[in-house]
DRENKEKOL-667184 format. One line per 10 residues: their letters; for each residue x, y, z of N, C-alpha, C. Coordinates in nm, 2 decimals. Atoms other than C-alpha are relative to their C-alpha. Layout:
# DRENKEKOL-667184
a = X/Y/Z/X/Y/Z/X/Y/Z | ...;
END
This chain:
# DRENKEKOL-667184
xxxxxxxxxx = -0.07/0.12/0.01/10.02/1.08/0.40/0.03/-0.06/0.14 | -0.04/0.04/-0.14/10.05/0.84/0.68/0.11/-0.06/0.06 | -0.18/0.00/-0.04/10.37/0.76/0.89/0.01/-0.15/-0.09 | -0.02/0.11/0.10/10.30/0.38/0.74/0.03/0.03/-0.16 | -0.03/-0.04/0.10/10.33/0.52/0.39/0.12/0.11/-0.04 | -0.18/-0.06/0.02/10.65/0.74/0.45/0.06/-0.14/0.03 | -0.12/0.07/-0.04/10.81/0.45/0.59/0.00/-0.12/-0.12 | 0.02/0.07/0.14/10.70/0.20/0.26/0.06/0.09/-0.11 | -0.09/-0.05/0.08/10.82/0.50/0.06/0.14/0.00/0.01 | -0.13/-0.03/-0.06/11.16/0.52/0.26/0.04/-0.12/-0.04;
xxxxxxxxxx = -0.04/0.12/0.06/11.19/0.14/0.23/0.02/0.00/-0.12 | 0.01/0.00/0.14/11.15/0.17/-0.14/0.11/0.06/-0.06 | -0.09/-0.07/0.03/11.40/0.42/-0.18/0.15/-0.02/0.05 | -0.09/0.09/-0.02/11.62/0.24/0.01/0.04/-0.13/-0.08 | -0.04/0.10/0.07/11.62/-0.05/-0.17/0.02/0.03/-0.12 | -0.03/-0.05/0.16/11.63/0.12/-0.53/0.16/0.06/0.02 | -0.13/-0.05/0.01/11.96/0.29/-0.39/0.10/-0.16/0.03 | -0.12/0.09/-0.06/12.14/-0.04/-0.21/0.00/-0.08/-0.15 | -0.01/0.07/0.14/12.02/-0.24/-0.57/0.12/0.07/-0.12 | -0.11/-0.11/0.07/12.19/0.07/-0.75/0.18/-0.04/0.01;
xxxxxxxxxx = -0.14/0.00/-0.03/12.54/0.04/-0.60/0.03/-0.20/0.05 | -0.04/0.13/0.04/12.51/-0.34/-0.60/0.00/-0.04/-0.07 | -0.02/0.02/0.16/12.48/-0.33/-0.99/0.17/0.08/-0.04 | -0.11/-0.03/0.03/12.79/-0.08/-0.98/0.12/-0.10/0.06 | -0.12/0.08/-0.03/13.01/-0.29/-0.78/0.02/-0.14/-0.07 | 0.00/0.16/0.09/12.91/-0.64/-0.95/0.06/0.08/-0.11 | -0.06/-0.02/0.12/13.02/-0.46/-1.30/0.11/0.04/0.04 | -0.08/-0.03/-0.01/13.25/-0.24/-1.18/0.12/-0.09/0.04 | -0.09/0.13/-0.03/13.42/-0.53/-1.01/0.04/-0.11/-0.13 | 0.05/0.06/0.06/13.36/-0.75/-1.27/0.15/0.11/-0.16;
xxxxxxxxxx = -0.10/-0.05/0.12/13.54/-0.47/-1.54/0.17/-0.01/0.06 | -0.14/0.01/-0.10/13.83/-0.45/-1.29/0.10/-0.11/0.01 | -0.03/0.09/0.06/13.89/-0.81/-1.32/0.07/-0.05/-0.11 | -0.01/0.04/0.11/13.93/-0.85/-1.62/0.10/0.10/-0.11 | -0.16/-0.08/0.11/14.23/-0.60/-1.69/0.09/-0.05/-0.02 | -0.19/0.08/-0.01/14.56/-0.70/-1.82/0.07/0.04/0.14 | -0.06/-0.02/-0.11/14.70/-0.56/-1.51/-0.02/-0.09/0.13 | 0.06/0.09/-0.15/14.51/-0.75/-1.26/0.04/-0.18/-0.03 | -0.03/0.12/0.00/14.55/-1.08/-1.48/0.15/-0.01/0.01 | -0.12/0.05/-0.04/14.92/-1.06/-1.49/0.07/0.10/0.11;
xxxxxxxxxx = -0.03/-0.02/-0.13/14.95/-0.97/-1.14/0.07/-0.11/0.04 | -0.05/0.13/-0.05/15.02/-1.33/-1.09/0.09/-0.04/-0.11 | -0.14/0.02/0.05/15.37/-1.42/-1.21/-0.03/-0.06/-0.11 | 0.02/0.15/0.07/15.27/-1.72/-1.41/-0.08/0.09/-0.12 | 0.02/-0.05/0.14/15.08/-1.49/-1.65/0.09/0.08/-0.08 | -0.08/-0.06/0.05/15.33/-1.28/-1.75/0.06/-0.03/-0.17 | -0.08/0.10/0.09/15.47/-1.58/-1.97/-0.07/0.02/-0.19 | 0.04/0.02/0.13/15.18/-1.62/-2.22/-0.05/0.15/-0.06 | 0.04/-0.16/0.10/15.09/-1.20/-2.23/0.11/0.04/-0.08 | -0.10/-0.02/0.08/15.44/-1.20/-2.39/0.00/-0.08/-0.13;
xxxxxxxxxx = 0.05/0.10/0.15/15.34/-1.48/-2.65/-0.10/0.07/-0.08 | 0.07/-0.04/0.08/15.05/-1.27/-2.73/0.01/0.10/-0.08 | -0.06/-0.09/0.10/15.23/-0.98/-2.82/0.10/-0.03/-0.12 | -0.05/0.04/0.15/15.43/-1.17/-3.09/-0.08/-0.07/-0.02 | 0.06/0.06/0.15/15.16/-1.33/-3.22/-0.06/0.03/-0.11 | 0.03/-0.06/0.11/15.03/-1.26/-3.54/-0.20/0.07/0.04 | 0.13/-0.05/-0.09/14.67/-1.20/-3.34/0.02/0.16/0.04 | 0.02/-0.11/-0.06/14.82/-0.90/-3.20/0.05/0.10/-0.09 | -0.03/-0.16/0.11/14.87/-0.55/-3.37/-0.16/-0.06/-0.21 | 0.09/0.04/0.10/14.61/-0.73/-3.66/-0.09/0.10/-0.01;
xxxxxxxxxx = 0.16/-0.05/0.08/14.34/-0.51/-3.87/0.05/0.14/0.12 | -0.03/-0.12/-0.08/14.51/-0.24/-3.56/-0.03/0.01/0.15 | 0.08/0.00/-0.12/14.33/-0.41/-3.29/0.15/-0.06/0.09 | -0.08/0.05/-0.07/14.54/-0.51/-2.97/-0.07/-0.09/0.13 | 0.05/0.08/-0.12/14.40/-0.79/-2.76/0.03/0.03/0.09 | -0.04/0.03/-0.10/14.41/-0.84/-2.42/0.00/-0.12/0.07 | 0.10/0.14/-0.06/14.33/-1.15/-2.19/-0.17/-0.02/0.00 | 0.20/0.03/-0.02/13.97/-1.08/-2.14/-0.06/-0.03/-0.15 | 0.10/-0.01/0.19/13.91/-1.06/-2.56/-0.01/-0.12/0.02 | 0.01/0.14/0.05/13.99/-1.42/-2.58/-0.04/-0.07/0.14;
xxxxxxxxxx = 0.04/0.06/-0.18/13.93/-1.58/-2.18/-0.11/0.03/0.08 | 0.14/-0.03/-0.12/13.63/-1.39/-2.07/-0.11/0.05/-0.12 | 0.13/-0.08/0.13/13.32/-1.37/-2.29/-0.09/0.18/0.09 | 0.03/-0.09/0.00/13.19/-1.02/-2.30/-0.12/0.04/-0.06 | 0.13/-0.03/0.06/12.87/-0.83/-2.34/-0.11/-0.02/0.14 | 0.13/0.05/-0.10/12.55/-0.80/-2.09/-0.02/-0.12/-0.01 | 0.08/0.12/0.01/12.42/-1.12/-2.25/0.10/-0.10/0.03 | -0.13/0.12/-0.04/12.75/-1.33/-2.17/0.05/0.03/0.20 | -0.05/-0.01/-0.15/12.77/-1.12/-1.80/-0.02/-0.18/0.10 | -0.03/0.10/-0.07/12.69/-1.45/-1.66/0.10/-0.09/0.02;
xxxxxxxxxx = -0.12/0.04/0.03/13.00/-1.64/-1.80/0.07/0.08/0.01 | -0.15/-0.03/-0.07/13.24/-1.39/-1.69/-0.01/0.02/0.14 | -0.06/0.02/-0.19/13.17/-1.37/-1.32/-0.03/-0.15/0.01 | -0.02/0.13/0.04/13.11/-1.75/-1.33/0.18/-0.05/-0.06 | -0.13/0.03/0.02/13.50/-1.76/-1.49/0.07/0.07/0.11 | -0.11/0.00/-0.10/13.61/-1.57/-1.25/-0.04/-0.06/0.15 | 0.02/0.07/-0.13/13.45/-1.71/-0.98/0.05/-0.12/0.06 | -0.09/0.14/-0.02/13.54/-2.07/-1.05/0.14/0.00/-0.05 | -0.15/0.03/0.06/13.83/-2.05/-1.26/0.10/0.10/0.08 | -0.06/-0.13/-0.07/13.99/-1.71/-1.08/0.05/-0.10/0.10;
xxxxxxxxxx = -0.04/0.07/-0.16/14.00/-1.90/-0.73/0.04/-0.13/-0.04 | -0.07/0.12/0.02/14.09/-2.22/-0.89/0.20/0.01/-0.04 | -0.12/-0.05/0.04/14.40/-2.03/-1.08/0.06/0.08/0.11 | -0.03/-0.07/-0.09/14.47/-1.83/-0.77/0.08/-0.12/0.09 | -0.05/0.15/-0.13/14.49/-2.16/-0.54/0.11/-0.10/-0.08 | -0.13/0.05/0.07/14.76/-2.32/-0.82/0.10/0.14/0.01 | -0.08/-0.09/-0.01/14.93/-2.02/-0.84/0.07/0.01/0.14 | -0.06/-0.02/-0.15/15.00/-2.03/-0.44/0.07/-0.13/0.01 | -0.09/0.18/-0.02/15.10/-2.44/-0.46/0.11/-0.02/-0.13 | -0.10/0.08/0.08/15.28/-2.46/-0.77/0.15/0.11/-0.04;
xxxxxxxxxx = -0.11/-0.13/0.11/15.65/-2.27/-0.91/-0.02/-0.01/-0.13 | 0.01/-0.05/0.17/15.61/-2.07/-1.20/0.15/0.09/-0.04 | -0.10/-0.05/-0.03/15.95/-1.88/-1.12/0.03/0.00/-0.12 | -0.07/-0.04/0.19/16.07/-1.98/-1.49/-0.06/-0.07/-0.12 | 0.08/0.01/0.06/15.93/-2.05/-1.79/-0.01/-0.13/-0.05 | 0.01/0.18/0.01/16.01/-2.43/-1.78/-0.08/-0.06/0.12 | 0.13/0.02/-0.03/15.86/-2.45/-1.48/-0.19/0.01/-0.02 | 0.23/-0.06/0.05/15.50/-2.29/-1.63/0.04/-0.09/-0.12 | 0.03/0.07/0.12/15.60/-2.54/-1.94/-0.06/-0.11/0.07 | 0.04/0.16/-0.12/15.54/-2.85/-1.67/-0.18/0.01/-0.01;
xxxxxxxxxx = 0.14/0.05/-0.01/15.19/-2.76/-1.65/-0.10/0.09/-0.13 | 0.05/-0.06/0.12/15.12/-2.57/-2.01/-0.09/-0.06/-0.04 | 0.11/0.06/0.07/14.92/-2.85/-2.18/-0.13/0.00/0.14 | 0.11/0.03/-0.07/14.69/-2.89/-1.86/-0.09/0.14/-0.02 | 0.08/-0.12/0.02/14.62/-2.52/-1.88/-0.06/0.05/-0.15 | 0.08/-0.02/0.16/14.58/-2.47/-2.26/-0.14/-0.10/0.01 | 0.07/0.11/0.07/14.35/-2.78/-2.25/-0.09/0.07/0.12 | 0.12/-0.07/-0.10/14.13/-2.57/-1.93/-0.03/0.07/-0.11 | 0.04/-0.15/0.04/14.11/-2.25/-2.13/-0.05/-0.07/-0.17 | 0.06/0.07/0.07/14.02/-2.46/-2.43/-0.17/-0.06/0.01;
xxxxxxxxxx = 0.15/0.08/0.01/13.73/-2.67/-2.31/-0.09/0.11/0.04 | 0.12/-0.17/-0.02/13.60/-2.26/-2.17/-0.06/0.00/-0.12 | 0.06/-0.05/0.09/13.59/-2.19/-2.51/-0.08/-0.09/-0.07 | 0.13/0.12/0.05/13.39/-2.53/-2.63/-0.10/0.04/0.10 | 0.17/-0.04/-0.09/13.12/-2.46/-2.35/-0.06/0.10/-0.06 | 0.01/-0.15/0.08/13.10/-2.11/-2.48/-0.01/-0.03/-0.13 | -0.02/0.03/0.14/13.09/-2.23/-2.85/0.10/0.11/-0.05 | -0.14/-0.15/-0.03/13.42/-1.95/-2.84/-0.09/0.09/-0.10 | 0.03/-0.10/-0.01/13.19/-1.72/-2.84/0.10/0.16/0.00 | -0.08/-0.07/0.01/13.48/-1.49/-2.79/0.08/0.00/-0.14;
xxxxxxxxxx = -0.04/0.05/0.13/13.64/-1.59/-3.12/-0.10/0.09/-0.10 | 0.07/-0.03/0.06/13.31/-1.52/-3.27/-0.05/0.19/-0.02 | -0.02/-0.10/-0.01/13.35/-1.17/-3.13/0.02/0.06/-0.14 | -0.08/-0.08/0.10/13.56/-1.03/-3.39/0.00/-0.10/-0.14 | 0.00/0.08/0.16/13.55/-1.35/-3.66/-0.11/0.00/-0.02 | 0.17/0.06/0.03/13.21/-1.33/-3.75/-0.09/-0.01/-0.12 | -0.01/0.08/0.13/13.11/-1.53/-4.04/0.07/0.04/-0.12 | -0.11/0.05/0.05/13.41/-1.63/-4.14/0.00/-0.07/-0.13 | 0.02/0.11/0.07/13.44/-1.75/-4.51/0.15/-0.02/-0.10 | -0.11/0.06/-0.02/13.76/-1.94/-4.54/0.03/-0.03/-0.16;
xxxxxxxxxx = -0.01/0.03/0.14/13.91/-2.01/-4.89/0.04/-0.11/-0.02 | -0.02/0.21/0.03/13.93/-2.38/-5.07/-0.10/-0.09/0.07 | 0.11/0.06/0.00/13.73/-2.61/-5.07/0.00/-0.13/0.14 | -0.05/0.08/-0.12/13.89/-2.80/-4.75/-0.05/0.05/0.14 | 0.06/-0.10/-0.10/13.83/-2.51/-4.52/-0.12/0.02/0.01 | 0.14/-0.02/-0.01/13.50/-2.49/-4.64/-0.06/-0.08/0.06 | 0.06/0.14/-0.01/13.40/-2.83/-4.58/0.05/-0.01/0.12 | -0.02/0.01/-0.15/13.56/-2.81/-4.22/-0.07/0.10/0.09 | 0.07/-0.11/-0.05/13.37/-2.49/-4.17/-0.12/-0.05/0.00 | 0.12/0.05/-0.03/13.04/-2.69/-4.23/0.01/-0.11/0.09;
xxxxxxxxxx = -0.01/0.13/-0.11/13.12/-2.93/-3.95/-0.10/0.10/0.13 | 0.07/-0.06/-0.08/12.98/-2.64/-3.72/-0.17/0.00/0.00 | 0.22/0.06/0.03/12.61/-2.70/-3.89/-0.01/-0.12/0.04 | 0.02/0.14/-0.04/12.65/-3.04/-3.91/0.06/-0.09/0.09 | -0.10/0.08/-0.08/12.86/-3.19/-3.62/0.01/0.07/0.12 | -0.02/-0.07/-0.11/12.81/-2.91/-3.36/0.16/0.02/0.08 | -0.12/-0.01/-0.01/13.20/-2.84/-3.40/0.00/0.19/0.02 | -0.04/-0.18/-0.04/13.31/-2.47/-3.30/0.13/0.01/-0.02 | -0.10/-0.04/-0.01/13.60/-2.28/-3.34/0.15/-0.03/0.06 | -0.14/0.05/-0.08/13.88/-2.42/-3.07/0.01/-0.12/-0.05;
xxxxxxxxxx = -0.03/0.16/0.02/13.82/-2.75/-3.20/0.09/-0.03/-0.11 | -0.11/0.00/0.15/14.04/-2.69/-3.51/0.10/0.09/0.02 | -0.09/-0.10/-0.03/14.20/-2.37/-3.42/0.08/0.01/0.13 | -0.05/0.02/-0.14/14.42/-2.47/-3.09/0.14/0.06/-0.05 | -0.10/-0.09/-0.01/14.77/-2.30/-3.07/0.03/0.10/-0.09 | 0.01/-0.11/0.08/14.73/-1.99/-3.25/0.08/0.10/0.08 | -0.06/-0.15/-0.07/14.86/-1.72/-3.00/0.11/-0.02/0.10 | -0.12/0.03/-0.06/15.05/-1.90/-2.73/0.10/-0.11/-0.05 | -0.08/0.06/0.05/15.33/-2.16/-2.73/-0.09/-0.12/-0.01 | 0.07/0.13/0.04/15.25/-2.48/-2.85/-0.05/-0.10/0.06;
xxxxxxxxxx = 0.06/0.14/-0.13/15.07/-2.74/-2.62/-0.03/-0.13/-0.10 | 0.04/0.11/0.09/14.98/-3.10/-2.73/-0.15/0.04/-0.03 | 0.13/0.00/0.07/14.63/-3.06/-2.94/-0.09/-0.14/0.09 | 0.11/0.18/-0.05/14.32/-3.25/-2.76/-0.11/0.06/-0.08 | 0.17/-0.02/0.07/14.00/-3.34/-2.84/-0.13/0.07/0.09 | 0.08/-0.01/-0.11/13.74/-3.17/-2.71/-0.14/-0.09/0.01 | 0.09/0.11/0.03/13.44/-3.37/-2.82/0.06/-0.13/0.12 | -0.09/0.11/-0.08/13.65/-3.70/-2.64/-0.01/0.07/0.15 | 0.01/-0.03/-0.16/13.71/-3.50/-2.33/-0.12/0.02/0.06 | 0.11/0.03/-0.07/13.40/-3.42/-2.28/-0.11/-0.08/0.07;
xxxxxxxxxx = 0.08/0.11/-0.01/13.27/-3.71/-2.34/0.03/-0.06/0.19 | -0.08/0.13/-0.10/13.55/-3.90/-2.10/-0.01/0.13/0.12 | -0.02/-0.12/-0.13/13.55/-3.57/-1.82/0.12/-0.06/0.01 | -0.15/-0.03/0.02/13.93/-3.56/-1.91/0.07/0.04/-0.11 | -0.05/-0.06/0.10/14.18/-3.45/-2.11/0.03/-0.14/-0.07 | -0.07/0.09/0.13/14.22/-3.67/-2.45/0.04/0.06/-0.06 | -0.07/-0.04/0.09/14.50/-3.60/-2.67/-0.07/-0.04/-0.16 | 0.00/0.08/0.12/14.46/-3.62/-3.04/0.08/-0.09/-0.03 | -0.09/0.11/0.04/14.58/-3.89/-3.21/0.06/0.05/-0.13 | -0.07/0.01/0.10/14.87/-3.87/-3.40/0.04/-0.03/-0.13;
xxxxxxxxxx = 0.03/0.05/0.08/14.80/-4.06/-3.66/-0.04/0.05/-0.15 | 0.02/-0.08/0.14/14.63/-3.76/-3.90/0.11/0.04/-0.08 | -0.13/-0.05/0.02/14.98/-3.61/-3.86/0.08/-0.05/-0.10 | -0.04/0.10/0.07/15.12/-3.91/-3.97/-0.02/-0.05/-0.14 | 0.06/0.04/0.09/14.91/-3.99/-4.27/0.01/0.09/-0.08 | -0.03/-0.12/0.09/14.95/-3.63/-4.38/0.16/-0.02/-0.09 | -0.12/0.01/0.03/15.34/-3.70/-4.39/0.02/-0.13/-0.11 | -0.01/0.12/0.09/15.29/-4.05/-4.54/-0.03/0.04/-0.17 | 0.09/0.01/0.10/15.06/-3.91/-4.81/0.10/0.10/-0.08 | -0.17/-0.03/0.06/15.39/-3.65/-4.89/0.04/-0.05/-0.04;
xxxxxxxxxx = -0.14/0.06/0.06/15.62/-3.87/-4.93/-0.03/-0.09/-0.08 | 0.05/0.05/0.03/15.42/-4.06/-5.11/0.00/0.06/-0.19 | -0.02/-0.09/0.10/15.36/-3.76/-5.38/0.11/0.01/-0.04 | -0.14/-0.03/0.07/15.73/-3.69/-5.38/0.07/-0.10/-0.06 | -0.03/0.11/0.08/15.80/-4.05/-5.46/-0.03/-0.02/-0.16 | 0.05/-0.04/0.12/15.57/-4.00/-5.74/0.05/0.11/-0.09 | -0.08/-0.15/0.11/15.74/-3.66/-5.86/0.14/-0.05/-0.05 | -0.14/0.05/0.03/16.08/-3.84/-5.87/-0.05/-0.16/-0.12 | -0.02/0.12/0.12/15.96/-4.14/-6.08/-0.09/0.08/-0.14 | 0.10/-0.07/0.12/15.78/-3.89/-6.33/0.17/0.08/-0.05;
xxxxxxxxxx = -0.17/-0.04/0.09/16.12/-3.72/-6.38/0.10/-0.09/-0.04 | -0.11/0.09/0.04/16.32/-4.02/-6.36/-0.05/-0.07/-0.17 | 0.08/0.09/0.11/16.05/-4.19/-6.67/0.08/0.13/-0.14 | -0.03/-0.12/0.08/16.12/-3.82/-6.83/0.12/-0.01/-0.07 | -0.12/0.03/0.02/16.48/-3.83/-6.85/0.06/-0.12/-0.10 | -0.02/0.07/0.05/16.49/-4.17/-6.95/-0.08/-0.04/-0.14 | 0.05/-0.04/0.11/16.22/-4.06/-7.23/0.13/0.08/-0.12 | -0.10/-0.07/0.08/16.51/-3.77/-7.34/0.11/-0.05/-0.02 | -0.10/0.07/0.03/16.77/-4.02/-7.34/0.01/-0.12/-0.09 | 0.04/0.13/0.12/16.61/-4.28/-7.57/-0.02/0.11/-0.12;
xxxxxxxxxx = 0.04/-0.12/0.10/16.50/-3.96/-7.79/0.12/0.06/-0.10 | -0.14/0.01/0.00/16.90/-3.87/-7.79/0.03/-0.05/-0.10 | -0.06/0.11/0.11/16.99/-4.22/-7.90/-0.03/-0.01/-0.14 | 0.03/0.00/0.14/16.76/-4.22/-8.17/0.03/0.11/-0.09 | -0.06/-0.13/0.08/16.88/-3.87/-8.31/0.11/-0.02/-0.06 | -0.16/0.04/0.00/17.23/-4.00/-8.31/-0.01/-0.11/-0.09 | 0.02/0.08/0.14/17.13/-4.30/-8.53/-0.04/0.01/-0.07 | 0.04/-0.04/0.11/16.95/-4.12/-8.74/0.09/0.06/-0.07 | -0.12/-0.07/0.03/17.26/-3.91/-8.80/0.11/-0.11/-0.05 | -0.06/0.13/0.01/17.46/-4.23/-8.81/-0.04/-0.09/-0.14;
xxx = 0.06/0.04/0.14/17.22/-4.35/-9.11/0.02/0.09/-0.09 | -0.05/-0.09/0.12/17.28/-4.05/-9.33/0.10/0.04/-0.04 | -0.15/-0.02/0.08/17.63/-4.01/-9.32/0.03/-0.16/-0.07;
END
């Protein structure tokens, strides 16, 4: 063997080892990231890992989320979307975290909806992939649910776009469709809200003139018993 061919083998085996321990630190790093410990290092998380333990999400079926289940997609085939989240989102949330007070939990309400509506449009890029983790085909009862469940075939609708405040506190509902469109945050419109409440009171209007027709059925029914009584004596 000649010294050129030890030193091609040497290179070779160099580089199979530096590749080696540049696959452990990318994961290794990468799993490290993505502990509850490390996310609520920073003050500001503290707030919503306490929302997650009363939500009905947690202790479920026996499982116990963490941040990463729902915030960081997981799996070899998703590794690119979690160093990618933390690379941009991590140093984006790091660099608010240094500029803004989170000291109390009214100040972290000040900027709640901007953050739910970030970690939202994650999970529309991702078609919440993470969601799909553990829900996976989902079949929802009534014929309402169903029909909102086929919006995913036909409307390229996903998961966050219906299911928004489930685990933390409540932010205003956007659209994500709209924002995407607009590259901002759009609120929903109020109006469904509205129409739902209309379309209530609407019913109960109806329930009260069905008893009031009722009544005034058993009180003519009454009268006439009483004159009939009236005629036989």
């Amino acid at each position: 063997m000649t010294r050129l061919q030890k030193g091609s083998i040497g290179t070779l085996l160099v580089g199979v080892l530096l590749g080696i321990a540049l696959i452990v630190v990318v994961f290794g790093g990468e799993a490290a990231l993505s502990t509850e410990e490390f996310c609520t290092s920073c003050h500001s998380m503290t707030y919503p890992q306490s929302e997650l333990k009363k939500s009905t999400h947690y202790g479920a079926l026996g499982i116990n989320p963490t941040c990463k289940d729902c915030h960081i997609p997981q799996g070899v085939s998703n590794f690119h979307l979690a160093v990618a989240t933390h690379a941009i989102d991590g140093a984006r949330e790091l660099w608010l975290e240094m500029v803004n007070d989170y000291s109390t939990l009214e100040k972290f309400n000040e900027r709640r909806g901007e953050m739910a509506h970030d970690a939202r449009m994650n999970l529309k890029k991702w078609d919440s992939i993470t969601c799909r983790t553990c829900h996976k085909k989902p079949a929802p009862p009534g014929e309402f649910a169903q029909a909102q469940h086929k919006k995913m075939e036909t409307e390229g609708a996903t998961c966050i776009d219906c299911h928004q405040n489930l685990v933390h506190e409540e932010a205003p509902e956007t659209d994500l469709n709209a924002s995407l469109a607009q590259g901002k945050m759009v609120l929903k419109p109020e109006d469904e809200d509205e129409g739902d409440d209309a379309d209530e009171g609407d019913e109960e209007e109806v329930e009260v003139e069905v008893e009031e027709t009722q009544d005034a059925d058993e009180g003519d029914s009454s009268s006439a018993e009483h004159d009939d009584d009236g005629d036989e004596e």
